[in-house]
C-alpha positions as CSV (number, residue, x, y, z in Angstrom):
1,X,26.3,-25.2,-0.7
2,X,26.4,-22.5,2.6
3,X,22.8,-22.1,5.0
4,X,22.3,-19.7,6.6
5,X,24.5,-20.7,9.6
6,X,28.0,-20.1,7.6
7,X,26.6,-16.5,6.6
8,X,28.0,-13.8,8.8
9,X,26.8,-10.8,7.3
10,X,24.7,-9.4,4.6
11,X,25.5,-7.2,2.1
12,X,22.7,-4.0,1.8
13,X,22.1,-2.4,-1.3
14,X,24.0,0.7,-1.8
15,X,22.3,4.1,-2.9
16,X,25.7,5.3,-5.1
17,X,28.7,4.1,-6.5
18,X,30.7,7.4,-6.1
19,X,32.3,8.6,-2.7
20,X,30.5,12.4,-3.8
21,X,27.1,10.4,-3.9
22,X,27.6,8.4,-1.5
23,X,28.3,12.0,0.8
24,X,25.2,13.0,-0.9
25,X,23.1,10.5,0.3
26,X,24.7,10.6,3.9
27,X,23.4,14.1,4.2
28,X,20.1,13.8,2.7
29,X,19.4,10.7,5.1
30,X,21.0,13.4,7.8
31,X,18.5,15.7,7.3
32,X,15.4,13.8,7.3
33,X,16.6,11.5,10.1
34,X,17.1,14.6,12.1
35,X,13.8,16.4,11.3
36,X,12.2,13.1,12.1
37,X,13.7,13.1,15.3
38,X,13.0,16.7,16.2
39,X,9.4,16.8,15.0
40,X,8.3,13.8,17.0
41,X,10.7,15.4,19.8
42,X,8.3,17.9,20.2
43,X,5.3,16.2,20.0
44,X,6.2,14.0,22.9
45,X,7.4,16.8,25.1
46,X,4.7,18.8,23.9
47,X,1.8,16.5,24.9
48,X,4.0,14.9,28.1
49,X,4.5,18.6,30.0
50,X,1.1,19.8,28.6
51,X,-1.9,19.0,30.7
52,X,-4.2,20.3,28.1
53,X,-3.1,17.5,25.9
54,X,-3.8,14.6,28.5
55,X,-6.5,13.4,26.2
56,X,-6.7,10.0,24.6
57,X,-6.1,11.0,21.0
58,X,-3.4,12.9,22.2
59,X,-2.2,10.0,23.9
60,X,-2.3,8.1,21.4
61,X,-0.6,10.4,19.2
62,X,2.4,10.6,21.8
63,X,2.4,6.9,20.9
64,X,2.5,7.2,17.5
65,X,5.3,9.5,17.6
66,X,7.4,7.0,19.5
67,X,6.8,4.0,16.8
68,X,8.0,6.7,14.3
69,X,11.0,7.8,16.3
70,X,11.7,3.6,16.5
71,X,10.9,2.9,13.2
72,X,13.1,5.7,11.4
73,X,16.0,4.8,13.9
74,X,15.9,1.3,12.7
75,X,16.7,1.8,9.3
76,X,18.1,5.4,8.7
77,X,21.9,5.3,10.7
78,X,23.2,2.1,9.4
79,X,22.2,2.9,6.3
80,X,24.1,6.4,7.1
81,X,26.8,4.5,8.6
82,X,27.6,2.7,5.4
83,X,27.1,5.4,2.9
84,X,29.6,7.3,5.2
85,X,32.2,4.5,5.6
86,X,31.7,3.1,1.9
87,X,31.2,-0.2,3.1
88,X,27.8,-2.5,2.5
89,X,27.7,-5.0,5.2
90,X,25.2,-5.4,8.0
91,X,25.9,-8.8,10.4
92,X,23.7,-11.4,10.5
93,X,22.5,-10.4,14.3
94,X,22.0,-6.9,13.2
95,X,20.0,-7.8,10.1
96,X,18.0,-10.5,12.6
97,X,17.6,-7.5,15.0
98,X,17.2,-5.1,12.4
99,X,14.4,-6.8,11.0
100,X,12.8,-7.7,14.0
101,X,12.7,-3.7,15.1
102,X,11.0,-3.2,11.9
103,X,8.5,-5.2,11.7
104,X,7.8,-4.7,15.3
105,X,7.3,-0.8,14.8
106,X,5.5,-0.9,11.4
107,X,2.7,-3.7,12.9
108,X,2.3,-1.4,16.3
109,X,1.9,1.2,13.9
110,X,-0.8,0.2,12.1
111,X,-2.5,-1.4,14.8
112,X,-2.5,1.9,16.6
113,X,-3.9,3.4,13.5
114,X,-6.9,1.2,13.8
115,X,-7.4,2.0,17.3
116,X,-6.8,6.2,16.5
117,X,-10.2,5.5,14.2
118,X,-11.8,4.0,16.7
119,X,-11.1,7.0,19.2
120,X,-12.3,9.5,16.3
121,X,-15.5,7.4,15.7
122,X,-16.6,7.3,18.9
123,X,-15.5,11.1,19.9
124,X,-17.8,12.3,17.0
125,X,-20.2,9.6,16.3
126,X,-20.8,8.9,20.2
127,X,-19.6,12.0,22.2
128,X,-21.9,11.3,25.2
129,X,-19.8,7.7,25.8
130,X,-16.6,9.1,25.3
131,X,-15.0,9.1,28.8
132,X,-16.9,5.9,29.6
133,X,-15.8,3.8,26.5
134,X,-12.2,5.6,26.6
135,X,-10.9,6.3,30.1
136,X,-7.9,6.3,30.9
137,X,-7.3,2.7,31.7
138,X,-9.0,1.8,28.9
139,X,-6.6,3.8,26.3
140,X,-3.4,2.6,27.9
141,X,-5.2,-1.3,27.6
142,X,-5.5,-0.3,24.0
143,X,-1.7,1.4,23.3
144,X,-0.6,-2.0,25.0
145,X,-2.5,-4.4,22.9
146,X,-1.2,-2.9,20.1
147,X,2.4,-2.8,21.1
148,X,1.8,-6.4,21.8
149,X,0.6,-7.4,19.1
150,X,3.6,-5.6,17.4
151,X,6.0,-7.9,19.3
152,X,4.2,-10.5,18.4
153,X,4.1,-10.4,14.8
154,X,7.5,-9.2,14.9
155,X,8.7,-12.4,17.0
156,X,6.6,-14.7,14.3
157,X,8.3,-13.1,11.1
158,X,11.4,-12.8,12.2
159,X,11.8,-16.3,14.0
160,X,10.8,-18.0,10.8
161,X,12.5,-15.8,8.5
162,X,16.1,-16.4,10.3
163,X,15.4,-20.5,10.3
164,X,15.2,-20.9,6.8
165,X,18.3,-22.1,5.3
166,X,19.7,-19.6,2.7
167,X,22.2,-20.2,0.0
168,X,22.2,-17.9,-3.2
169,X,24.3,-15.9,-1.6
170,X,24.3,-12.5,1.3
171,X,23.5,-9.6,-0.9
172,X,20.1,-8.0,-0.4
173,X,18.5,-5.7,-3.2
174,X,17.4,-3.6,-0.5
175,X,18.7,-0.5,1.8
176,X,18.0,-2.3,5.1
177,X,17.0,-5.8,6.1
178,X,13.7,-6.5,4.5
179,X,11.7,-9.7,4.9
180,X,11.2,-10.6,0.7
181,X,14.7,-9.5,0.0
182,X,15.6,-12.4,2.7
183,X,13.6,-14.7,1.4
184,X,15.1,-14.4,-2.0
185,X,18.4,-16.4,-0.8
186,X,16.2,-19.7,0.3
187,X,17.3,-22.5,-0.6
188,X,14.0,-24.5,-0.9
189,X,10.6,-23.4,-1.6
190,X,9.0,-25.6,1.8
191,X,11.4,-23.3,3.6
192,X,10.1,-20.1,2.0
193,X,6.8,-20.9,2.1
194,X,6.5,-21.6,5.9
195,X,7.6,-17.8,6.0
196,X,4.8,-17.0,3.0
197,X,2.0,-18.5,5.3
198,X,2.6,-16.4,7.7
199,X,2.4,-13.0,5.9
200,X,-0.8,-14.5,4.0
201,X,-2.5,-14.7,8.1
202,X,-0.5,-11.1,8.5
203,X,-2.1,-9.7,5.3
204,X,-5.7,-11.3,6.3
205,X,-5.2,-9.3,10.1
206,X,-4.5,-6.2,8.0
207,X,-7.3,-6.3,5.8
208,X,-9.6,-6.6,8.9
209,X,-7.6,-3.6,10.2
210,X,-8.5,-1.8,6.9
211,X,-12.1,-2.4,6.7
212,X,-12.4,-1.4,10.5
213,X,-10.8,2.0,9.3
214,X,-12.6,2.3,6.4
215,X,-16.2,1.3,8.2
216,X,-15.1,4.0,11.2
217,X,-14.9,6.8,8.6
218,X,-18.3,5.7,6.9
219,X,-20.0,6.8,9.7
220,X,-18.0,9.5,11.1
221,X,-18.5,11.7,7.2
222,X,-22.3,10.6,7.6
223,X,-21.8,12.0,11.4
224,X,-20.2,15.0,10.0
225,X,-22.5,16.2,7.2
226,X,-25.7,15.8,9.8
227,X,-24.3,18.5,11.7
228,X,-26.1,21.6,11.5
229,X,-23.2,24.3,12.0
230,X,-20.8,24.8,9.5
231,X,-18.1,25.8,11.8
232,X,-19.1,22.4,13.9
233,X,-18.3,20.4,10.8
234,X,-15.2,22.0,10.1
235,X,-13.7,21.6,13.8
236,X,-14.8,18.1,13.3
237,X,-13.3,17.8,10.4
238,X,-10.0,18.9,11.8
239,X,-10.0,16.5,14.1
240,X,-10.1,13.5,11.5
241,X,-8.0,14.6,8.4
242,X,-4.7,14.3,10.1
243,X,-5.1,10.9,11.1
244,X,-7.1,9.8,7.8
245,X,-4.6,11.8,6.1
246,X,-1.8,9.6,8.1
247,X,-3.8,6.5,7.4
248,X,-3.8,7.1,3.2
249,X,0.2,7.8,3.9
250,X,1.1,5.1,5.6
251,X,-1.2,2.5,3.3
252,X,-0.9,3.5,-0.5
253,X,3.1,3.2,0.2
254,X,3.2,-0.2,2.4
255,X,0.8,-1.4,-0.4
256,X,2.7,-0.4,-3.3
257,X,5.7,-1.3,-1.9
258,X,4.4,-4.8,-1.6
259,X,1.9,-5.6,-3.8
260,X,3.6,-3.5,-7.0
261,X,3.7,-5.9,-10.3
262,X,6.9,-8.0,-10.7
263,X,7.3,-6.2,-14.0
264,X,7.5,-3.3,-13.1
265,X,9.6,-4.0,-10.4
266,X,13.4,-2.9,-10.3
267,X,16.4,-2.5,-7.6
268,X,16.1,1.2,-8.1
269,X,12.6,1.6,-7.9
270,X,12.7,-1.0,-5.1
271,X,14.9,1.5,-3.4
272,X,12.8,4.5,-3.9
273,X,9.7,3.2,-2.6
274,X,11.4,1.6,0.2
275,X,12.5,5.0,1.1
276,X,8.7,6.2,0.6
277,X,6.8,3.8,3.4
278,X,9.7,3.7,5.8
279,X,11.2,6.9,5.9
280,X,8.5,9.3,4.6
281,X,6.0,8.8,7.3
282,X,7.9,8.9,10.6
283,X,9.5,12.3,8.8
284,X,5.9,14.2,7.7
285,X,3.6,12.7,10.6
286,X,4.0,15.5,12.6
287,X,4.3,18.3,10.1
288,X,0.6,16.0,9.1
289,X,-0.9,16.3,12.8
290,X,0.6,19.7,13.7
291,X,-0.3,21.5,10.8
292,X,-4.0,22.2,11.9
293,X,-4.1,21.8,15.3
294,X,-3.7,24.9,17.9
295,X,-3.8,23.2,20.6
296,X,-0.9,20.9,19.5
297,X,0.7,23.7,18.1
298,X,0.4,26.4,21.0
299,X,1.8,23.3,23.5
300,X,4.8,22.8,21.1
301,X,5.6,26.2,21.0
302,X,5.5,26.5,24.9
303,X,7.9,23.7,25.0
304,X,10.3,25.5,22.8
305,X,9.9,28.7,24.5
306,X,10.9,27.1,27.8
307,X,13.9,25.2,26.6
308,X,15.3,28.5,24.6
309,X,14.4,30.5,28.1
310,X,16.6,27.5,29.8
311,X,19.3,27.8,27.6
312,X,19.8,31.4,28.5
């Protein structure tokens, strides 16, 4: 019987059998890694050389666009790497980190989420406390905390995950190291559920997370509609959609991903929605935030103006 101290590697799930799909996927994951990385690019640059943006939901958003730049990087080039080499294997300190990096991103990420609703609810709901109940100190205590408590969670997960002894084998039914894949190669169930407590605590810290979204845009619709001018409503409005829309993103595919029925569960459509919560969000966020937003989008084209000047 092997533990999990005489595995050296793990084997990922691979997207294709075929070197032509196998080429196919390398690109594909190519082109959305890259367009992740440029769109988030910009927003950083855009809101770091702007002092126009220097404002806590940009701030904020600067942040945001760093967790997706993390959390895309995590998973996207090894998988790339091993489509590209035809090989599976990941080792057992780069699953560890690998996992680790992951959860770290996706927890900061949706911690930061819950304190973006907060900066929306009290921007619209309480306008006149703004700068006193989110100055600048204030905002970077608040980006921190939820980096923290990234670490953190990630730290807990991955710690217990890695002591648990496996030994039904290395392969994982997943593109990239994932927690419940993991956990399927236990040996016993005391082992595995140590691991399972912990993501019943996570999931309870979530669902406060949730509600304290939820409750923010309660009152920041019924703050909305009482204003008199339509054109008010609407630049309010413009303000919250990307975030809420964000929000709805990053939630209805974590949640699916994790809480879809066993029977209609499958390695390809594990694979697919995989793709859709850890890939899709870090790639669209800023297309998402950008869309509707001059500001944003009058500081990104300055920043691309002045590297093409630059380059010439």
């Amino acid at each position: 019987m092997s533990n999990s101290s005489s595995i050296t590697q793990f084997l990922l799930l691979a997207f294709a059998d075929t070197r032509e799909l196998q080429l196919l996927h390398f690109g594909l994951f190519l082109g959305i890694y890259l367009a992740a990385l440029l769109g988030n690019g910009l927003i950083i640059a855009a809101i770091a050389c702007d002092h126009h943006l220097h404002a806590p939901m940009y701030f904020f958003l600067l942040n945001l666009s760093l967790l997706d730049l993390g959390c895309i990087s995590t998973t996207l080039p090894k998988s790339m790497a091993n489509s590209l080499w035809d090989t599976r294997a990941i080792s057992y300190l780069g699953c560890a980190a690998q996992v680790f990096l992951f959860v770290l991103f996706i927890s900061a990420e949706y911690f930061l989420l819950t304190v973006m609703a907060y900066d929306r609810y009290i921007a619209i709901c309480k306008p006149l406390h703004y700068g006193t109940l989110l100055g600048s100190r204030a905002c970077v205590h608040m980006a921190a905390a939820a980096w923290g408590s990234g670490i953190l969670t990630a730290l807990l997960h991955t710690a217990n995950t890695f002591s648990i002894a496996l030994c039904q084998g290395n392969a994982l039914d997943q593109f990239f190291c994932e927690i419940p894949q993991i956990l399927k190669l236990a040996c016993s169930d005391p082992d595995y559920l140590r691991e399972v407590a912990v993501i019943v605590v996570s999931v309870f810290v979530d669902l406060w997370c949730f509600v304290f979204i939820v409750l923010s845009y309660v009152q920041i619709f019924r703050a909305v509609l009482r204003i008199s001018s339509e054109q008010g409503r609407l630049k309010a409005f413009s303000t919250c959609l990307p975030h809420l829309a964000v929000v709805s993103l990053f939630l209805s595919t974590a949640i699916f991903a994790y809480l879809k029925p066993p029977s209609i569960s499958s390695p390809s459509l594990n694979l697919l929605v995989a793709v859709l919560y850890s890939v899709l969000p870090p790639a669209v966020n800023p297309l998402i935030y950008s869309v509707r937003n001059q500001e944003l989008k009058d500081a990104i084209r300055k920043v691309i103006s002045q590297t093409h000047f630059k380059q010439r």
